[in-house]
C-alpha positions in Angstrom: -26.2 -10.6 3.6 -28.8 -8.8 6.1 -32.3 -8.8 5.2 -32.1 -4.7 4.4 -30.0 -3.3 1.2 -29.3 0.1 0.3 -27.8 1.5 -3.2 -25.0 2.7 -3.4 -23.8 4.9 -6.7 -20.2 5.3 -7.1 -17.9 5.9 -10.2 -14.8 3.8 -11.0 -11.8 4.2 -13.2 -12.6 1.6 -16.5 -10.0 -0.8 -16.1 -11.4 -1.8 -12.4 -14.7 -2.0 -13.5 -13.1 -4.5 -16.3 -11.6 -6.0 -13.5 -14.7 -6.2 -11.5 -16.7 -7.5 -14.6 -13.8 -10.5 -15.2 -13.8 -11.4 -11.3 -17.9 -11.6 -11.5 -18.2 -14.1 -14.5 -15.5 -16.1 -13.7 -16.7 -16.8 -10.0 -20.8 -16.5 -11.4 -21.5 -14.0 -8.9 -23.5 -10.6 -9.8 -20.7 -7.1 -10.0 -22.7 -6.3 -7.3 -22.2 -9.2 -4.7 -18.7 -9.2 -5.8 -18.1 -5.3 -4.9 -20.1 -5.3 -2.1 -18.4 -8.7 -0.6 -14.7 -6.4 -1.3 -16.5 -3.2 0.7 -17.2 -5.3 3.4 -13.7 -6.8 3.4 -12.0 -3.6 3.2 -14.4 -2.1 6.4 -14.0 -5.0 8.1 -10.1 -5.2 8.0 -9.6 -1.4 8.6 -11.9 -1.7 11.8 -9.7 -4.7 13.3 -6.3 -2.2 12.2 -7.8 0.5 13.8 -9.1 -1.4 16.9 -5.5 -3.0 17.5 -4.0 1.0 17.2 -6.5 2.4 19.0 -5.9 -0.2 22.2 -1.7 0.2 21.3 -2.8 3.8 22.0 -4.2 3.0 25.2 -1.5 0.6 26.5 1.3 3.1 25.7 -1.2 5.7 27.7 -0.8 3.5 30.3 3.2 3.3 30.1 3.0 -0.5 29.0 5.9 -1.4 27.3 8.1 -4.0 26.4 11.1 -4.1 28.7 14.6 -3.6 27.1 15.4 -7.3 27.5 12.0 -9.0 25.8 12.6 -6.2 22.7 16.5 -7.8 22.5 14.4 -11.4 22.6 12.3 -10.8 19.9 14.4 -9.2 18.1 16.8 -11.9 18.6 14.1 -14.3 17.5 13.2 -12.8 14.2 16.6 -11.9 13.3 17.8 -16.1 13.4 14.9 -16.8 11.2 15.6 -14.7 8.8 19.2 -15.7 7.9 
């Protein structure tokens, strides 16, 4: 965790606090490493998903797309698989 904190009030409905509590003893960590490790899990996931749209964006700006013949491929591909 970097060397500088801030606190951070916020309300939640009881059952996830329960929740929270449970997850915290059984793994021996404090309610507040365990919410603050799912915050940063949360931020750091929606960044990458919003990273990956915002360059999809910028290639479909660009007009690059897959050509009629590598979408039939692919789908070809995952379509086998999943019979």
């Amino acid at each position: 965790m970097p060397g500088t904190t801030s606190v951070l009030t916020l309300r939640l409905d009881s059952k996830l606090k329960n929740q929270l509590d449970q997850l915290s003893k059984v793994t021996q960590r404090s309610r507040s490493f365990v919410a603050a490790e799912a915050i940063r899990e949360y931020v750091s996931l929606n960044q990458w998903q919003i990273g990956e749209i915002k360059q999809a964006i910028a290639e479909a700006a660009r007009g690059e797309f897959a050509s009629p013949k590598e979408v039939a491929r692919t789908m070809n591909k995952w379509t086998r698989r999943a019979r």
